[in-house]
Z-matrix of the N, CA and C atoms (Angstrom, degrees):
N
C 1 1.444
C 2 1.523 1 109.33
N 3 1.572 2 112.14 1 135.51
C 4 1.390 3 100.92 2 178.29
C 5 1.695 4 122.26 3 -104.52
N 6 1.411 5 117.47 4 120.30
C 7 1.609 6 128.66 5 -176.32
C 8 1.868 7 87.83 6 -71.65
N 9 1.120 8 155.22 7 -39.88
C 10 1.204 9 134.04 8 -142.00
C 11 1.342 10 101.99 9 -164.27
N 12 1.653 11 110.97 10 90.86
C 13 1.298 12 106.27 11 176.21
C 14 1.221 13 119.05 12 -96.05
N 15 1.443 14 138.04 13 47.78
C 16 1.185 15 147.15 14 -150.63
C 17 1.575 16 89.29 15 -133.54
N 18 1.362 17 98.52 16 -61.79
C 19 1.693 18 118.01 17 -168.37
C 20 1.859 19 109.75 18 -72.42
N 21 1.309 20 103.44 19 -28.00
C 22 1.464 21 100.95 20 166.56
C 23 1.227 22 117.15 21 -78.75
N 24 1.712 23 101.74 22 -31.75
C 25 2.551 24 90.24 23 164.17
C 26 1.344 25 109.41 24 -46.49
N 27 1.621 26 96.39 25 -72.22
C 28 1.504 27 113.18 26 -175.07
C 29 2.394 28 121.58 27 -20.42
N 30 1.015 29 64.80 28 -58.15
C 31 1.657 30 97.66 29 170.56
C 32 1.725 31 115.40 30 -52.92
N 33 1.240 32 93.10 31 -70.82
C 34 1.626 33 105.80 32 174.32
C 35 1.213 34 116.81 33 -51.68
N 36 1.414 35 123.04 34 -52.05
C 37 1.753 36 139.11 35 -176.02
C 38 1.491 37 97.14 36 -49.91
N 39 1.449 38 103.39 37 -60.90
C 40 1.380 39 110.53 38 177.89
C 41 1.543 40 145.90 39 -54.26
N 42 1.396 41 103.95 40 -46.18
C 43 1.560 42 98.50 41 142.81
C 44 1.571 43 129.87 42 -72.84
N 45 1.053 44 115.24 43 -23.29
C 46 1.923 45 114.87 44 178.13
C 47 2.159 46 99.70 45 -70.84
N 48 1.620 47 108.06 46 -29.12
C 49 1.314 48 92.34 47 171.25
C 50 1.211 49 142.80 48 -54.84
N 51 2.189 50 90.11 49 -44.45
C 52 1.468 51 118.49 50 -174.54
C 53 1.091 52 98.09 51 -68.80
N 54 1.893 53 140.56 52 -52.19
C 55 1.540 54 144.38 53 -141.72
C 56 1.783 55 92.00 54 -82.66
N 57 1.381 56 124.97 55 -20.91
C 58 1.759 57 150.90 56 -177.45
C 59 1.957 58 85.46 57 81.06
N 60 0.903 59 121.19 58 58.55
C 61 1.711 60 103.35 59 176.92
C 62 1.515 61 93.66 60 -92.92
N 63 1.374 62 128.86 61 165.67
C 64 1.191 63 152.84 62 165.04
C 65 1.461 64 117.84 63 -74.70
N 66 1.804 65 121.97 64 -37.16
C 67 1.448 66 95.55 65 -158.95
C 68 1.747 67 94.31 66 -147.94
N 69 1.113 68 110.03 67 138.68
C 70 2.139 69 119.33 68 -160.90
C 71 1.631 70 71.73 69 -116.67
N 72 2.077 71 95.59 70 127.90
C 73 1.403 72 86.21 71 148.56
C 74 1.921 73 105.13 72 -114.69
N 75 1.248 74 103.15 73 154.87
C 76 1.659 75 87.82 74 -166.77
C 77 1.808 76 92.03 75 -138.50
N 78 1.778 77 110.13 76 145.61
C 79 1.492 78 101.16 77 156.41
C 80 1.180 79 135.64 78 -37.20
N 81 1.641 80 151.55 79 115.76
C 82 1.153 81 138.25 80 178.26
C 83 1.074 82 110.42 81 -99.39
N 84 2.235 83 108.10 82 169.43
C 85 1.114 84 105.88 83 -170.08
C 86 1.354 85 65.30 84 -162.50
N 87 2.150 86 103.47 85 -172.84
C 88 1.187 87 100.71 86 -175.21
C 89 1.856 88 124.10 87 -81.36
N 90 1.648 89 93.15 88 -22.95
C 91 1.729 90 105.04 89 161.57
C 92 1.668 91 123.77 90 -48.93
N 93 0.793 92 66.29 91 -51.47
C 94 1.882 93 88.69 92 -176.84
C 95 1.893 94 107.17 93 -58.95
N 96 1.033 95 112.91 94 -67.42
C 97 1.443 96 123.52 95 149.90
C 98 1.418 97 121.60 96 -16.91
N 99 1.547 98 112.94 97 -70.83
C 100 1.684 99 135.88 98 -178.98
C 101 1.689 100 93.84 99 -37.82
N 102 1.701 101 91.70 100 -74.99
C 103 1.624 102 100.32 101 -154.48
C 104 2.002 103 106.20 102 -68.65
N 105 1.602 104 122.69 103 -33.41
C 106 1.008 105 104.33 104 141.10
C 107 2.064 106 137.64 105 -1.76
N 108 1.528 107 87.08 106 -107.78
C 109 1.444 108 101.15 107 157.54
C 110 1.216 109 133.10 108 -29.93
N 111 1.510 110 125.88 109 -18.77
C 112 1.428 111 137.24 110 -156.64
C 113 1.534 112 74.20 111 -108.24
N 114 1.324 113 119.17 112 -91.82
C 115 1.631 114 112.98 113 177.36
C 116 1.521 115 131.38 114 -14.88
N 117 1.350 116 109.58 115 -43.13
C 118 1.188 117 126.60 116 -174.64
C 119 2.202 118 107.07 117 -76.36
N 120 1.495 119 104.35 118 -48.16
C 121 1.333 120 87.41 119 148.59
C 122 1.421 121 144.59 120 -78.83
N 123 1.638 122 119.16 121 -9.47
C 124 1.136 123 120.58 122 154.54
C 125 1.764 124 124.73 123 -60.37
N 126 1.496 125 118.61 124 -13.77
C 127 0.947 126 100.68 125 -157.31
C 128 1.929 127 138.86 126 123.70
N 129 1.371 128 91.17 127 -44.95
C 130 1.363 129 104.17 128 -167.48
C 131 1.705 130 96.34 129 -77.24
N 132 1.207 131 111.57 130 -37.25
C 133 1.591 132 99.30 131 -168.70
C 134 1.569 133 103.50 132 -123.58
N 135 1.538 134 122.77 133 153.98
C 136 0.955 135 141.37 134 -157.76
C 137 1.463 136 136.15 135 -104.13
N 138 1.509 137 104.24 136 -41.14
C 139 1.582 138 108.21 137 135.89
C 140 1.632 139 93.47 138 -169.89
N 141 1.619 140 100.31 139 168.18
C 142 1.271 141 139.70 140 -151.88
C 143 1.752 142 99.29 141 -117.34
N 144 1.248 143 125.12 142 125.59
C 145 1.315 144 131.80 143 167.11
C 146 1.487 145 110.80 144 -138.06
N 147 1.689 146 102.57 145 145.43
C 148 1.754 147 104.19 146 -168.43
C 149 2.036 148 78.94 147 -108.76
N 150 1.523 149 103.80 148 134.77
C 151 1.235 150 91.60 149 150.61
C 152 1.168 151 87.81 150 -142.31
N 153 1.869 152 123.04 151 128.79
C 154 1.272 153 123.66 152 134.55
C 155 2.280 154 84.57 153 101.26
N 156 0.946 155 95.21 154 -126.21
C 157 1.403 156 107.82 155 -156.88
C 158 2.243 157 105.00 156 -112.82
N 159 1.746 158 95.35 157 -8.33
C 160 1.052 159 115.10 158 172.39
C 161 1.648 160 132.88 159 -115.92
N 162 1.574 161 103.89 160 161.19
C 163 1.690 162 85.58 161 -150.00
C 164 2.526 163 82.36 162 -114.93
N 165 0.887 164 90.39 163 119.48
C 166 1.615 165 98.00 164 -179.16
C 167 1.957 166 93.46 165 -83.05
N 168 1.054 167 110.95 166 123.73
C 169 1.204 168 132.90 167 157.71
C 170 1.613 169 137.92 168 -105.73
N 171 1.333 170 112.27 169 92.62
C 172 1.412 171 112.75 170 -165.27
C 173 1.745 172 108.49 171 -90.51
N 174 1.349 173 114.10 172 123.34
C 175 1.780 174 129.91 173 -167.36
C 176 1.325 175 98.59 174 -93.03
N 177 1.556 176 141.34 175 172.47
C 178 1.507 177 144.96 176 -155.52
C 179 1.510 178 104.44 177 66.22
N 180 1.499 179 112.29 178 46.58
C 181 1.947 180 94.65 179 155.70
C 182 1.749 181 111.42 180 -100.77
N 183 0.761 182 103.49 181 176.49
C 184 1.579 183 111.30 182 -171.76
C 185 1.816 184 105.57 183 -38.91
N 186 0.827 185 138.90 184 -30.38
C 187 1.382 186 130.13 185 178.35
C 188 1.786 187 114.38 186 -108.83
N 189 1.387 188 139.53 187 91.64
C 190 1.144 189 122.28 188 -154.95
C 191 1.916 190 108.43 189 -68.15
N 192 1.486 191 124.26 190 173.70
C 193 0.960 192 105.84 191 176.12
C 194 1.697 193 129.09 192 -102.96
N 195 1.249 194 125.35 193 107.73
C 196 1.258 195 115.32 194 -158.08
C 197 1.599 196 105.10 195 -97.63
N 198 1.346 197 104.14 196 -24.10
C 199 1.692 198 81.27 197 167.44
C 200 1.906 199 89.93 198 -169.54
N 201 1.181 200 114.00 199 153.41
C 202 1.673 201 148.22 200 -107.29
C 203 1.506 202 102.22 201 -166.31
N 204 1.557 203 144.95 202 88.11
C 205 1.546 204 110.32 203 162.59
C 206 1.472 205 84.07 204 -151.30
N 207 1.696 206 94.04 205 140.38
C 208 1.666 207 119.32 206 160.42
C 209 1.207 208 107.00 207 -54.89
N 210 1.522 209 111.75 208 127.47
C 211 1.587 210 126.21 209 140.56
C 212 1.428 211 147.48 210 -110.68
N 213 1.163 212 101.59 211 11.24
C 214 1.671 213 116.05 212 -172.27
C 215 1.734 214 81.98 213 -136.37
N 216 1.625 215 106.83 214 107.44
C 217 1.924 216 100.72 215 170.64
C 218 1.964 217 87.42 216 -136.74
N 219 1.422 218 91.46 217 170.04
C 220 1.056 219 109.43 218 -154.64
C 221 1.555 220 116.62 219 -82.28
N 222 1.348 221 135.73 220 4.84
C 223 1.205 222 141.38 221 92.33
C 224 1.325 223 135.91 222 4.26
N 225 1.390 224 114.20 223 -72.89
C 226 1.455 225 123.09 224 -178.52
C 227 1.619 226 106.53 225 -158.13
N 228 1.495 227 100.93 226 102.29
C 229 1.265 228 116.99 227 -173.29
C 230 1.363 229 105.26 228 -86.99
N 231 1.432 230 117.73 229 130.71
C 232 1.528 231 120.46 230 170.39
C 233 1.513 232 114.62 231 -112.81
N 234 1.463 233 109.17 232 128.66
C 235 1.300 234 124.00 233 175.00
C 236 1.197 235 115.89 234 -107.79
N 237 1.022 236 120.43 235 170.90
C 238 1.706 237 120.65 236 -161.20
C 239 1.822 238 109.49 237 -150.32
N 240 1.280 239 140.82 238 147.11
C 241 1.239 240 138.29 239 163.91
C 242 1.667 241 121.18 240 -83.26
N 243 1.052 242 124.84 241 176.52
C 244 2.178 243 113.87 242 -178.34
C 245 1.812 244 93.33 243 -65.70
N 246 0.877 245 108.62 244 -54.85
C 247 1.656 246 115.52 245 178.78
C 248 1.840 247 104.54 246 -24.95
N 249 1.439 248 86.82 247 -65.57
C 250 1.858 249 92.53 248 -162.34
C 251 1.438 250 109.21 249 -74.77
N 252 1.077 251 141.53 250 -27.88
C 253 1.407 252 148.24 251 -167.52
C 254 1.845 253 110.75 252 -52.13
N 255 1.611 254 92.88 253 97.34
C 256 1.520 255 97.62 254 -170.34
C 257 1.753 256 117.54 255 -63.69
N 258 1.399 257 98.92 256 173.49
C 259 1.325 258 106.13 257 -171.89
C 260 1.609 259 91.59 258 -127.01
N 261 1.707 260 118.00 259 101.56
C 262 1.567 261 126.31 260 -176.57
C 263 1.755 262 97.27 261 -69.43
N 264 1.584 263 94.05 262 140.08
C 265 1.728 264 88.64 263 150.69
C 266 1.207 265 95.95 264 80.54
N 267 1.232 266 135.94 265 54.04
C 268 1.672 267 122.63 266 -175.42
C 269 1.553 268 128.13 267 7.78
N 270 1.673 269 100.31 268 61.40
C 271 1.169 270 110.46 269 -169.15
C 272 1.897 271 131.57 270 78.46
N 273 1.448 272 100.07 271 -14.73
C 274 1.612 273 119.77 272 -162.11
C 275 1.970 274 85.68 273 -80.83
N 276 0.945 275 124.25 274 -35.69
C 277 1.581 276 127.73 275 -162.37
C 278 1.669 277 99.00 276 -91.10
N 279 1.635 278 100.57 277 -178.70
C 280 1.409 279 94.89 278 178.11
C 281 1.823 280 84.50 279 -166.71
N 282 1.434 281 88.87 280 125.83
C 283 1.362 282 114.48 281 176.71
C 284 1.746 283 104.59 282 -78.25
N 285 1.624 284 122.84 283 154.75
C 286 1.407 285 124.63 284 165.26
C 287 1.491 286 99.06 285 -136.77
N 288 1.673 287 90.10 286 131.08
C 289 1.386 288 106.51 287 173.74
C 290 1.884 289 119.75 288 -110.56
N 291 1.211 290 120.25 289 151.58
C 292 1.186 291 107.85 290 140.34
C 293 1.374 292 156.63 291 -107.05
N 294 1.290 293 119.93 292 152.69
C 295 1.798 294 103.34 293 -133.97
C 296 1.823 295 92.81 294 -128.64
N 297 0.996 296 100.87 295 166.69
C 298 1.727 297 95.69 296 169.18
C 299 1.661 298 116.18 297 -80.23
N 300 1.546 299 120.31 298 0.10
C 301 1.311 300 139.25 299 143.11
C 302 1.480 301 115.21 300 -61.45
N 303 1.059 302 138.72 301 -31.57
C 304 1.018 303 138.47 302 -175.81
C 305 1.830 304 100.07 303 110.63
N 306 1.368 305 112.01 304 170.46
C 307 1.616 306 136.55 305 177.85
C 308 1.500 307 103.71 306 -26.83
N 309 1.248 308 151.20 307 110.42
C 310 1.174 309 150.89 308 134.84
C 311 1.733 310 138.08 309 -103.91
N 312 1.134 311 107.98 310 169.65
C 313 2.067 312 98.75 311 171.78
C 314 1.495 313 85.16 312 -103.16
N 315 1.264 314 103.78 313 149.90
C 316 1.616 315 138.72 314 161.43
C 317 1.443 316 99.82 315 -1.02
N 318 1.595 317 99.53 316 -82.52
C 319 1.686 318 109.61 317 177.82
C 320 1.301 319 125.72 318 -25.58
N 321 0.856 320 115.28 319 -49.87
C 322 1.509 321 127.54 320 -152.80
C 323 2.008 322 96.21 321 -103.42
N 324 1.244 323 108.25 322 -23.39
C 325 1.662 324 104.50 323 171.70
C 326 1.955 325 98.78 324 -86.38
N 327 1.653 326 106.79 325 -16.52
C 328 1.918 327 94.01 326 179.78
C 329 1.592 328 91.29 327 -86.06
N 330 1.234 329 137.08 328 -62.03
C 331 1.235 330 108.12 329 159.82
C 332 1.548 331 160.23 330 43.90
N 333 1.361 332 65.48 331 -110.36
C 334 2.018 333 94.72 332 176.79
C 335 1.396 334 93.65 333 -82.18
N 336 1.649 335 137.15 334 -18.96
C 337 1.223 336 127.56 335 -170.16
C 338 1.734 337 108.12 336 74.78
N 339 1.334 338 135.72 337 50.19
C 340 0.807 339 130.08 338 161.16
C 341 1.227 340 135.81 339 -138.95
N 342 1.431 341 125.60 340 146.05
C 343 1.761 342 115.82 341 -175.02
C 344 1.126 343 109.28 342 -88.97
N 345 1.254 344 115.42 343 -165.19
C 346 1.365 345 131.51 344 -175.29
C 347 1.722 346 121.79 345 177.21
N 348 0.944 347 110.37 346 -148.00
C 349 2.019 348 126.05 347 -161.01
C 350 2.167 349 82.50 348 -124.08
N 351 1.185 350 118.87 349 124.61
C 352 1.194 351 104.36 350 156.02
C 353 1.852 352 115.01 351 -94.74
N 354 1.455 353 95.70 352 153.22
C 355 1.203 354 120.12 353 -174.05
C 356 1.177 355 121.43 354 -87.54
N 357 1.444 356 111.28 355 -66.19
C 358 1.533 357 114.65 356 179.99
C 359 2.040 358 111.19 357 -164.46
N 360 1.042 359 113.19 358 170.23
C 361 1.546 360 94.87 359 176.91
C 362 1.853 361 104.93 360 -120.99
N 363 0.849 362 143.07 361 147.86
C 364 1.717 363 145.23 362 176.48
C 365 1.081 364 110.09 363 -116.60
N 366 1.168 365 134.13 364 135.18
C 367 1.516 366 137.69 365 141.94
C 368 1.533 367 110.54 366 -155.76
């Protein structure tokens, strides 16, 4: 049974980077989905397929992923204001938050001017 399907993407992406595999299949949900898609317009991932009750994730999009880590877990959730919302990687990375807009990267929550729960950071 899965307590944290956020942390099992996170996880998954991350070893299929290190092992160099191409394609994570992972339980989906609608979180899982969001930040997906958010990746997938950042770049990092290449396309997204629902089959069945699982979410197929194909890796090789224009930015490969070299490193991946949760920061908001369910333990100790960290939220952040538009002010605080870091910029990983001297800007080279891209943090995803969730917002009362729904799933976004950093950018696009300074933006719209909005905070959120962070998710995870990529680059």
């Amino acid at each position: 049974m899965y307590t944290d399907t956020v942390s099992d993407l996170v996880t998954q992406i991350r070893n299929a980077s290190a092992a160099e595999k191409d394609l994570v299949t992972i339980r989906s949900s609608k979180v899982v989905r969001a930040i997906a898609d958010v990746m997938k317009t950042a770049g990092f991932v290449s396309n997204i397929s629902v089959e069945g009750r699982n979410l197929q994730i194909s890796l090789g999009g224009a930015q490969p992923v070299t490193h991946i880590k949760r920061l908001s877990k369910p333990g100790l959730r960290r939220y952040v204001k538009t002010t605080e919302i870091p910029t990983p990687f001297s800007g080279l990375g891209t943090v995803i938050l969730s917002t009362p807009k729904g799933v976004m990267t950093g950018l696009q929550a300074k933006k719209q001017k909005v905070g959120g729960e962070l998710i995870c950071e990529v680059w």
